[in-house]
C-alpha positions as CSV (number, residue, x, y, z in Angstrom):
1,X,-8.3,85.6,-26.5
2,X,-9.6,86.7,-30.1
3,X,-12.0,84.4,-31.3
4,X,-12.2,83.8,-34.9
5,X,-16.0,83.5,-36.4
6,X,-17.2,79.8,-36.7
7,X,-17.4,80.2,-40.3
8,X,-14.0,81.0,-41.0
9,X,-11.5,77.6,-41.7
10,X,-14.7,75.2,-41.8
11,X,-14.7,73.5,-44.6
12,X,-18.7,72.3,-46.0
13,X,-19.1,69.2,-47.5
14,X,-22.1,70.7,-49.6
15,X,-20.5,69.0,-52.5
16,X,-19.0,66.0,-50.7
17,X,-21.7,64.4,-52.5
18,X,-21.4,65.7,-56.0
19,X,-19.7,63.7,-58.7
20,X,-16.1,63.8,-59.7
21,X,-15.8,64.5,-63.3
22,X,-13.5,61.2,-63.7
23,X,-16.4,58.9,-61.6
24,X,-18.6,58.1,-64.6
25,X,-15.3,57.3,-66.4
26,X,-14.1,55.3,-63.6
27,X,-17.8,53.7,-63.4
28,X,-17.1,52.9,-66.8
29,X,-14.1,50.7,-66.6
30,X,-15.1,48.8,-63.0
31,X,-18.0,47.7,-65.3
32,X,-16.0,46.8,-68.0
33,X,-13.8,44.9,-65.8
34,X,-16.5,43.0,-63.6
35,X,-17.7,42.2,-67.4
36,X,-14.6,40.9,-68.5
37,X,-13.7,38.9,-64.6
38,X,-17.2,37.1,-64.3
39,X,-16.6,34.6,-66.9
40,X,-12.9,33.8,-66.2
41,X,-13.8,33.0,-62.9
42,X,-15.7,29.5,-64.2
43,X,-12.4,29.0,-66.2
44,X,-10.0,29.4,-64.0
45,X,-8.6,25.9,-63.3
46,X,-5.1,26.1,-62.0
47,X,-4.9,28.8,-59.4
48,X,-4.7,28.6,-55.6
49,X,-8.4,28.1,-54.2
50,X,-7.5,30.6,-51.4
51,X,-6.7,33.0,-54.5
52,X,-9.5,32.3,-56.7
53,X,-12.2,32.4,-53.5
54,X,-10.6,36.0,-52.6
55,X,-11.3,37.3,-56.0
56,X,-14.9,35.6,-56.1
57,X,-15.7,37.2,-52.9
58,X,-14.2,40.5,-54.0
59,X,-16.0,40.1,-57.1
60,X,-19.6,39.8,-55.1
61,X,-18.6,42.4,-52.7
62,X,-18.3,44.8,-55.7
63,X,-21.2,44.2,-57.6
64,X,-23.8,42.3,-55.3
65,X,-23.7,40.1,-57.9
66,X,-25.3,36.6,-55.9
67,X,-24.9,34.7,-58.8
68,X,-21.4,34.5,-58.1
69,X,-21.8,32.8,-54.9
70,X,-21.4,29.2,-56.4
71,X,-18.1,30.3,-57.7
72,X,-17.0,31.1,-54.1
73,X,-18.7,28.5,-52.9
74,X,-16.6,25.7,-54.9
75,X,-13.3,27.8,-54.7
76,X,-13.9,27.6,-50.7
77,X,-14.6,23.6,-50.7
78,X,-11.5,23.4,-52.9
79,X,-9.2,24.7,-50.1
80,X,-7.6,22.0,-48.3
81,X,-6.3,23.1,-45.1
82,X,-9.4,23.1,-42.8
83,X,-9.2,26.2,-40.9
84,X,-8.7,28.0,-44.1
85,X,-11.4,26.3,-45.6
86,X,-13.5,27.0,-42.5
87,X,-13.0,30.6,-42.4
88,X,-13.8,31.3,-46.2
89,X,-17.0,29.4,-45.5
90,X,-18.0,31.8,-42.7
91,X,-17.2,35.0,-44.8
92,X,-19.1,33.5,-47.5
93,X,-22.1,32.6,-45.3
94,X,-21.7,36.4,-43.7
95,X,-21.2,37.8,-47.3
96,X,-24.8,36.0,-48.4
97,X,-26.7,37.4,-45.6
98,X,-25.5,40.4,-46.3
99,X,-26.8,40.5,-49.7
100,X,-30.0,38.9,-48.5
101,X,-30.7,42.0,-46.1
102,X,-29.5,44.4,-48.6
């Protein structure tokens, strides 16, 4: 059996944690964007509360924003079928304590 030297077909990951050359750009834009999103969220009027309380909690999730926990918050109560309603709760509660421990 020939063995081949452990070196050979093992890939490092000494620059696993360098930069992309497109991550500040792409930096860039998610701020732009969680810019732009924060303030529609208090605007948006019409749209399903399971909808808008997916995209608050997304919205937290991506910036640790807390501030944007009343926005869930509301969007949550808004839902009317209970068990949906519950469940958002919980992953908002889950979702606080997180940032609370971060």
């Amino acid at each position: 059996m020939d063995e081949q030297p452990q070196d050979q077909n093992v890939e490092t990951n000494a620059g696993a944690t360098a930069q992309e050359p497109g991550d500040n750009k792409l930096e860039d834009v998610k701020a732009r964007a969680m810019k732009a999103l924060t303030p529609l969220l208090s605007e948006i009027k019409d749209m399903d509360p399971e909808r808008k309380f997916d995209i608050c909690i997304s919205a937290m999730r991506y910036t640790d924003d807390k501030e944007l926990a009343d926005a869930a918050l509301e969007a949550a109560l808004a839902i009317e079928e209970t068990g949906t309603k519950a469940e958002a709760l919980v992953e908002l509660i889950n979702e606080i304590n997180y940032l609370q421990q971060a």
